[in-house]
N, C-alpha and C positions, 0 to 999 in steps of 0.2 A: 462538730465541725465536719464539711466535708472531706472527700477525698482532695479538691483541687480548691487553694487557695485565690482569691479574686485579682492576682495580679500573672499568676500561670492559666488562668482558665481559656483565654484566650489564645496563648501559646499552643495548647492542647489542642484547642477545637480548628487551629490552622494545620496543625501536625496532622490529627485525624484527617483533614480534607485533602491532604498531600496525598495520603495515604491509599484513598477513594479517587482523587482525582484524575480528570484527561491532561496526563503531562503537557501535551500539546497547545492547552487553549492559554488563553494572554491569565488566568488565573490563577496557575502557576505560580508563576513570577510573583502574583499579591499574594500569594497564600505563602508563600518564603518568607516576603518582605514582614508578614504578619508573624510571622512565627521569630525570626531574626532580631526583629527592632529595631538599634542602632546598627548589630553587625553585618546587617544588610548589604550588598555589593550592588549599586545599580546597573542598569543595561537595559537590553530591549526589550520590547513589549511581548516578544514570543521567544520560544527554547527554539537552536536549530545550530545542525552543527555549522562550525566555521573552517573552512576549504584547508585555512594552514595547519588547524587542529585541533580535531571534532571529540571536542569534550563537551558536557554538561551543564559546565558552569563553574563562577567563582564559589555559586551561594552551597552549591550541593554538601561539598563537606562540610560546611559549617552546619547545617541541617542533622547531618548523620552526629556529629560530636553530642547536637543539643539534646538528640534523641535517645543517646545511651544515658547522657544522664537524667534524663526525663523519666526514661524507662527504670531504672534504676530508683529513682526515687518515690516514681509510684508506686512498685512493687513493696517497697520498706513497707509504704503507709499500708499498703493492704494486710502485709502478714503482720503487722503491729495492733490492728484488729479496727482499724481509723474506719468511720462510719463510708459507704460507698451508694450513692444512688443510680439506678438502673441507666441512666444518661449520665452518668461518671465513670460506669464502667465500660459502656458502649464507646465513652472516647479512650480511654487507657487501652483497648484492645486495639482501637486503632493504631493508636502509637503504638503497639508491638506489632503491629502486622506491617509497617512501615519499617521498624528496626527488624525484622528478621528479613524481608524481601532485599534492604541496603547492606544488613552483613554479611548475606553470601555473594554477592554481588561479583565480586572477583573471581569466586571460583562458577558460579555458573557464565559468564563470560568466559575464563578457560577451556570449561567442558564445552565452550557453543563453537569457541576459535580453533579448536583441536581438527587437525586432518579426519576427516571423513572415511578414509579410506585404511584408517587400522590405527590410528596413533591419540584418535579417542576412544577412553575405556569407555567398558561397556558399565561399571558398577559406578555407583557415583559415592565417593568418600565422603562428602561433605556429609550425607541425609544424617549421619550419626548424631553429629555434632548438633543440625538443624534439630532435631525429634526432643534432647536433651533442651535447646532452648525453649520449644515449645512447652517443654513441660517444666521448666523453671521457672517464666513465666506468665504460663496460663494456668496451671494449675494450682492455685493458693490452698493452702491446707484450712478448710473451714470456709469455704466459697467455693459458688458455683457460677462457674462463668462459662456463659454460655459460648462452645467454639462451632467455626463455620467448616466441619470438618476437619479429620485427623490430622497428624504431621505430612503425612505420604501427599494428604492432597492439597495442604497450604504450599509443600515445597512444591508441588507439581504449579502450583498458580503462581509463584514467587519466578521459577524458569518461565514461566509463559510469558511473564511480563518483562522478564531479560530480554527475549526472545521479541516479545513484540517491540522495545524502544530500541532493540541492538536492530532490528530493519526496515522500521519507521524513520527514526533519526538517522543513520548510516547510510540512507538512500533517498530519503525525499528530501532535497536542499533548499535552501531559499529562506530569505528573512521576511518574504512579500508576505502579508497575510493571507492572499490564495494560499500560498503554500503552507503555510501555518494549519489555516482550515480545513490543507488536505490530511495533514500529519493526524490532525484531531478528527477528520473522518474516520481514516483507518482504523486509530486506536478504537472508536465508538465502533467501529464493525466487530474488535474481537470481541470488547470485553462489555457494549451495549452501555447506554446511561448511566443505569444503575448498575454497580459492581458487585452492594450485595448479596444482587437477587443474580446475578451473574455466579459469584463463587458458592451460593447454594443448591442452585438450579440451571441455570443458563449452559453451563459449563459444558453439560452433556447436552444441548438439546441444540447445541447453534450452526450444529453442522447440516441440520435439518433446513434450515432457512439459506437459500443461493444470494450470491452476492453481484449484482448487475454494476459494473464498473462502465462509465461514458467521459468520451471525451475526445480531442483531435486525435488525430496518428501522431504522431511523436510525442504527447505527453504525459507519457511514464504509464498508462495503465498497467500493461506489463509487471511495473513497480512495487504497483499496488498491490498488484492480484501475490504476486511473489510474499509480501511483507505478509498480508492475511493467512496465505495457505503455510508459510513454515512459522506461524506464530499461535495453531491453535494447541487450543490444552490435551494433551497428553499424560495419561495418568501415572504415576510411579509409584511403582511395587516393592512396598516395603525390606520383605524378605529376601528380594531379590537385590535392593537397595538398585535397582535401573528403572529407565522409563520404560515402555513396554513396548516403544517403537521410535526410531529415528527420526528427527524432525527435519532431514536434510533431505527423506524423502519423498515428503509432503505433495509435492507437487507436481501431476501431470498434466502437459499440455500440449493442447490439440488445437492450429491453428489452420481453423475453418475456411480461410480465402484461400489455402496453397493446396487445397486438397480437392477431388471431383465428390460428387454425393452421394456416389459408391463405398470411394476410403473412408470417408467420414465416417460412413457408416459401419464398416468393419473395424474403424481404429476403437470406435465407443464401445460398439456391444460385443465386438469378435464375431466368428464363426462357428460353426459345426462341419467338420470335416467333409465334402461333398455338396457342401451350398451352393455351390459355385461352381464354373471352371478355375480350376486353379487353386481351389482348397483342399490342399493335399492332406492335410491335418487338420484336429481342435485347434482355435484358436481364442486367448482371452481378448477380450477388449480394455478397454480405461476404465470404464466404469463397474469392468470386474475386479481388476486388479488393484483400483483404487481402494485402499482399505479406510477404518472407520474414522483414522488420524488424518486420511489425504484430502486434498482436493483435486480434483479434473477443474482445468483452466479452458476456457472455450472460446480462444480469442476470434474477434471478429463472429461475433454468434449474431450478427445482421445479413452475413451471408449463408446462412442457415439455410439448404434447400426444405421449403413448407413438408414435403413427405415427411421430411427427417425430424420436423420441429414437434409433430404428431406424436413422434415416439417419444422425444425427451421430456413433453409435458407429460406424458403419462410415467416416466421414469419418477419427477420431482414431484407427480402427483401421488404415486404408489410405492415410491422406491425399489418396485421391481423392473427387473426386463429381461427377454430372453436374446441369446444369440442368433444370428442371422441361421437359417437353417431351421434352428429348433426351437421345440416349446418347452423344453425345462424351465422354469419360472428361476430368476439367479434376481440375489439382494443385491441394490448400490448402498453402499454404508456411509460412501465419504461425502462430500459437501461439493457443489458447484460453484466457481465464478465464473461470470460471463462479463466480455467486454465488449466493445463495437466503437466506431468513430461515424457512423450511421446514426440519421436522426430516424429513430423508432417509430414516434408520431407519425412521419413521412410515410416510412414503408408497410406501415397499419394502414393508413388512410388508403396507400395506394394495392394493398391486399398481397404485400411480399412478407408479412410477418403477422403472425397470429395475436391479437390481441390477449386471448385465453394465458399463450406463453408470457406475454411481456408479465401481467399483473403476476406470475407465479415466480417472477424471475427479481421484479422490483421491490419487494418487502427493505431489503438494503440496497440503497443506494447511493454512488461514489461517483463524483463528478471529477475530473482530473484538470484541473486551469490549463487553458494555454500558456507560452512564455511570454507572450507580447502583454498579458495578461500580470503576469509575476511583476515583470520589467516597469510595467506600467507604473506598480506600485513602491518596487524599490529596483530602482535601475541596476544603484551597486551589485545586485546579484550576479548580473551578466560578467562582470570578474571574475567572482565565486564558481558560477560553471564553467567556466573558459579554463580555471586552475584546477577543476578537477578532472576536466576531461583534457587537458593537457596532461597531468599526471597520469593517466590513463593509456596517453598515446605513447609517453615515452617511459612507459615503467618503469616509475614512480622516483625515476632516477630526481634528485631536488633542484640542481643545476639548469638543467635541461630543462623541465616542466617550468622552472621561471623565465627564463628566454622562451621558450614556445610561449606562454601564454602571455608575455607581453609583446610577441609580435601579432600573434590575434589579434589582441586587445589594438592593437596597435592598424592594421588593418583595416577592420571593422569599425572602427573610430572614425578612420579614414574615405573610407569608400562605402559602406553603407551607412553608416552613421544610428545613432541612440533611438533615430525612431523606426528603423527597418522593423517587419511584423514578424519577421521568423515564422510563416507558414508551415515550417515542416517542423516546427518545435523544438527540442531539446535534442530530435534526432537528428535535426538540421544544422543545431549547433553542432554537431559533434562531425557530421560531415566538413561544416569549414574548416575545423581543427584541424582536421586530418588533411584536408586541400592544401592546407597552409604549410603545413609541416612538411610535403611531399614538393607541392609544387612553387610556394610563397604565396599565392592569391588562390580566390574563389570566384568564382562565376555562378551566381543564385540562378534557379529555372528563372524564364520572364515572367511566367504566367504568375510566382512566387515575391516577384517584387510589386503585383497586385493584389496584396492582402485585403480581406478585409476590412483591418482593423487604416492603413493607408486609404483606402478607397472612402469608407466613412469621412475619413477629414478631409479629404478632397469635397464630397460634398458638401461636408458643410461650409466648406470655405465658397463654394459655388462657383471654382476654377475648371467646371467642364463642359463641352461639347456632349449635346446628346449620344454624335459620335464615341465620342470617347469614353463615357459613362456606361455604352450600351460594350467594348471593345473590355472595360476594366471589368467589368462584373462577370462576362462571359468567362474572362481570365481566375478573378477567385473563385467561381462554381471550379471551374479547372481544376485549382492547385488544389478544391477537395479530392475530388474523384479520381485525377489524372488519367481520365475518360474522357477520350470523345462522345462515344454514343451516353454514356451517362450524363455529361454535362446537356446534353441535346436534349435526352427526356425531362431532365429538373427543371431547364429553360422553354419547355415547350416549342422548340427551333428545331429545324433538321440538320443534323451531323454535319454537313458538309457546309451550312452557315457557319457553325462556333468554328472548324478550322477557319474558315475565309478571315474571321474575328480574332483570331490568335497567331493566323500563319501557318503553314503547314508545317513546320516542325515549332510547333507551340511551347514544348518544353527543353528545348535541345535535345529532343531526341532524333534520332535517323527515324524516315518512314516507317522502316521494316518494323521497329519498335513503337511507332505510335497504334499501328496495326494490331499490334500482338498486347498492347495494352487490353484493348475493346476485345 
């Protein structure tokens, strides 16, 4: 007989794939359901936390219960000397890498929620207790079972994936399947398809590969890039029983449109003291002080001046570079993301970004949905963000945040109504929020109440004047750029048509400010 009787083998082979699997994708949910049976809790087709309170699920604990005694029971049958075949044991180690990642669960949450600033220890108490599991149940006396690395580096995987669903799920929201399919990008950026060829190899090598994040201005890249960069693997040192570096400080960034092609270039590489006028001193850059654990965030890397782009491909080509000033050769160790709300294609064709760069930069790539886009698929969302960035506006007071976010609601119901495009996104929501809270109403740009996603149905409805069609479009090139001269190069028109087409103060701005746009 084998190790797993034919009415648990299935139970097993779903436990295993829990184990392995992208929390995020709708598979989840059947591979519960698979493992559960009757005790199955139904619900929706995707994991995603809920606005009043962002838990898990009903199904989670009952999962964790099934697993102790699973684990428990397979273990009997192996030290009892019960026959085991090589795909008998490759699922029981699943199920134990599923029960030790779920038992420390509490306390690596503790250690991740802990102040930052001196009231998280540095030693981590649990690794003891972890190492002892590990070898109570991976090492059977009279069996050799193959493990994916020691205790130090299973618990170091065990926190990575706290770490990746505690800023996956706590910040990408939404029941839409956009959003769904973003939560399950992410997670595919840390931890790759296969997991693993990930926990024996990938682990160490992913910081090598940049991650190209695209999508509107307000929807969440930012998010994303954040979730990625304080969720890679960090290894933990036995003896020392800590990780070897903070995961809080994972992340620097450098955002490309607010800077000239000077800073840029001094924030990345630094200097050498006398570069310059004005370099009184050595100075490091990001991509020095970025260690092997960070990332350097390069928001907006479509406004990348071409000189600057020359270096960084030879950065992510070589991993070297030297400081401004000097030739010392210095290692980049940490990992790149890059984001943009610039179409690439575009600015290739038209010779503002290096083709060479793009493909070195696209190996992963992360598309961010719009909201009009979310919404599209599950309207109810637009509650769900309205109460958390109400919570947000009036900390997190409970009272308050339900009056704020049912006058929004209330509002926007009102006067823009379910099918408004939200051009500015999620950042745009969060603008109304706060209009509303301050003043009662909002007043959207104009050029913003010609979305897109509004102007399509207009035409298909075929309610427009050439006039009008050429007046609405002018308007959404707009609400991208919030450029005159840009909207004028995209459209092939000169500047001072698209205003005559928008009005001269296009987006309620004062002149002086439409100016200072361009």
């Amino acid at each position: 007989m084998g190790l797993l009787n034919d009415s648990e083998r299935g139970v097993v082979e779903a436990v295993a794939a829990l184990a392995d699997g992208n929390p995020f994708l709708p598979e989840r949910v059947e591979l519960e359901r698979r493992a559960l049976g009757p005790a199955f809790t139904g619900g929706g087709p995707v994991w995603h936390a809920d606005a009043d309170l962002p838990t898990t699920g009903p199904n989670e604990p009952k999962v964790r219960a099934l697993v102790e005694q699973l684990s428990a029971d397979l273990r009997g049958r192996l030290l009892a000397g019960g026959d085991a075949a090589a795909a008998e044991i490759a699922l029981y180690q699943g199920v134990i890498r599923y029960l030790l990642f779920q038992r420390y669960d509490d306390e690596w949450y503790a250690w991740l929620d802990a102040d930052a600033s001196g009231a998280r220890p540095k030693r981590v108490a649990a690794f003891a207790r972890f190492a002892r599991d590990v070898d109570h149940f991976l090492s059977i006396p009279g069996r050799t079972l193959p493990i994916e690395g020691d205790a130090a580096h299973l618990f170091a995987l065990g926190f990575q994936a706290r770490r990746a669903f505690h800023h996956i799920f706590r910040q990408i929201f939404g029941s839409s399947m956009p959003a769904a399919a973003l939560r399950a990008a992410v997670w595919q950026s840390i931890f790759t398809h296969r997991p693993a060829r990930y926990r024996r190899v990938l682990y160490r090598r992913l910081g090598d590969v940049p991650t190209l994040i695209i999508g509107e201005s307000g929807s969440g890249k930012e998010l994303v890039a954040r979730a990625i960069a304080l969720s890679r693997y960090i290894p933990f040192d036995a003896d020392a029983q800590a990780f070897v570096a903070d995961p809080a400080d994972a992340m620097l960034a450098v955002n490309l449109s607010a800077l000239t092609p000077a800073l840029i270039e001094s924030e990345l590489f630094g200097y050498r003291r006398g570069a310059f006028t004005g370099a009184a001193e050595d100075r490091q850059g990001w991509l020095e002080v970025c260690g092997p654990y960070g990332c350097v965030f390069l928001d907006e890397i479509g406004e990348l001046d071409p000189a600057i782009q020359v270096k960084l491909l030879r950065v992510l080509q070589t991993r070297v570079f030297q400081r401004i000033g000097d030739t010392a050769p210095r290692r980049f160790a940490g990992k790149v993301i890059a984001a943009t709300n610039r179409d690439l294609d575009e600015e290739i064709a038209a010779g503002r970004f290096r083709s060479d760069l793009y493909y070195r930069i696209c190996a992963d790539l992360i598309r961010t949905p719009s909201l009009r886009e979310q919404l599209r698929d599950a309207p109810g969302d637009l509650r769900t963000l309205i109460l958390i960035l109400a919570r947000r506006a009036v900390d997190d007071d409970a009272e308050e945040t339900a009056q704020l976010a049912a006058d929004v609601e209330s509002w926007v119901l009102e006067h823009l109504g379910m099918d408004y495009g939200w051009p500015g996104n999620v950042r745009e929501l969060e603008q109304c929020v706060r209009n509303i809270l301050i003043r009662g109403d909002y007043e959207p740009r104009r050029a913003a109440r010609d979305d897109a996603g509004t102007l399509a149905d207009a035409i298909r409805r075929g309610t427009l004047t050439v006039e009008q069609l050429v007046q609405r479009y002018c308007a959404v090139v707009y609400a991208q750029t919030r450029s005159y001269r840009e909207t004028a190069r995209r459209l092939g028109i000169d500047r001072r048509t698209v205003m005559a087409r928008l009005g001269p103060l296009a987006a309620g701005e004062t002149s002086a400010d439409a100016e200072s746009t361009d």
